[in-house]
C-alpha positions in Angstrom: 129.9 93.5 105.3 126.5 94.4 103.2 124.1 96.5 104.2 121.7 99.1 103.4 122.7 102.7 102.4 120.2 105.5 101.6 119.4 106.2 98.1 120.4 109.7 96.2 116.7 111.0 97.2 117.8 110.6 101.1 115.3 107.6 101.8 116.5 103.5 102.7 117.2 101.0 99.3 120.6 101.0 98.1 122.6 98.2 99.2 126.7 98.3 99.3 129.0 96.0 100.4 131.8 97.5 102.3 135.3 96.4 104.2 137.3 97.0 107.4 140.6 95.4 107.7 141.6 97.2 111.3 138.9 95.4 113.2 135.9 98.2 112.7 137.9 101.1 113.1 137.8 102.1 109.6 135.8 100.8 106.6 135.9 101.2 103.0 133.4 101.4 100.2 134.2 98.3 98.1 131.1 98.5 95.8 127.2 99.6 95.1 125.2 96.3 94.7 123.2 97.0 91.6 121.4 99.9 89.8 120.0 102.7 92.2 116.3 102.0 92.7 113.9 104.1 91.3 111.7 106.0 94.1 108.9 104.1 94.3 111.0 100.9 95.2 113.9 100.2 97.9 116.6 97.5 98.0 117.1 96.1 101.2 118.0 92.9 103.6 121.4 91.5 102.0 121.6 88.1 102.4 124.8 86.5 101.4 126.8 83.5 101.0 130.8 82.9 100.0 130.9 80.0 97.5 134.9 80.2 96.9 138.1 82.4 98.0 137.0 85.0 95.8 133.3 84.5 94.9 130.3 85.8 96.6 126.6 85.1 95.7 124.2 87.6 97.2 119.9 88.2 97.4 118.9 91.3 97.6 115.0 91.7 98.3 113.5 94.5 96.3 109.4 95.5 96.8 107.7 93.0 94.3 110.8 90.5 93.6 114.3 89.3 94.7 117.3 89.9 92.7 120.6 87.9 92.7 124.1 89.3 92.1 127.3 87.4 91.8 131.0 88.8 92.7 133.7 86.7 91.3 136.6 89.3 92.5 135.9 89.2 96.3 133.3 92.1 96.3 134.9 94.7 94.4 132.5 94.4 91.0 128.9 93.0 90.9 126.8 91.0 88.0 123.4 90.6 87.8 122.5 87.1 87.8 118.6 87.4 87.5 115.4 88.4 89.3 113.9 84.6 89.6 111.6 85.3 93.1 108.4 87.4 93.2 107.1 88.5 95.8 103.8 88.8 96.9 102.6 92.6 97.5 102.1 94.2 100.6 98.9 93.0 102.8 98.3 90.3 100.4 98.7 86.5 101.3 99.9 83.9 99.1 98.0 81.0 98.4 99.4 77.8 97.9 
């Protein structure tokens, strides 16, 4: 499962990706999805995708872009894949 964690500073961004294999009871930390956000920023909404028995592509949206992270080793480690969607700043529309 991914979701959002709190960042060292005690407020919402970090995301992790995390494991139960006893149905919920229990879960275990597998791995933090990227660097720690600085304060003025957040990482948040996971949204992810298998593309083999082992490999996992994931978006995570950030305040002014998206960045993608691929795990080849079902979750445990994380690369950084790239930043390629900006997003439009809060309040603002985007015109097409």
């Amino acid at each position: 499962m991914f979701l959002t964690a709190a960042k060292s500073n005690g407020r919402e961004g970090r995301v992790i990706a995390v494991r139960t294999t006893d149905g919920g009871r229990t879960w275990r930390l597998l791995a933090f999805i990227g660097e720690e956000p600085p304060a003025d920023d957040f990482a948040i909404m996971p949204s992810s995708v298998r593309l083999g028995p082992k490999s996992i592509l994931t978006a995570i949206r950030h305040r002014r872009f998206i960045e993608t992270f691929r795990s080849g080793d079902d979750g445990e480690n994380w690369r950084l894949l790239g930043r390629p969607v900006p997003t439009p700043a809060a309040g603002t529309r985007r015109v097409s």
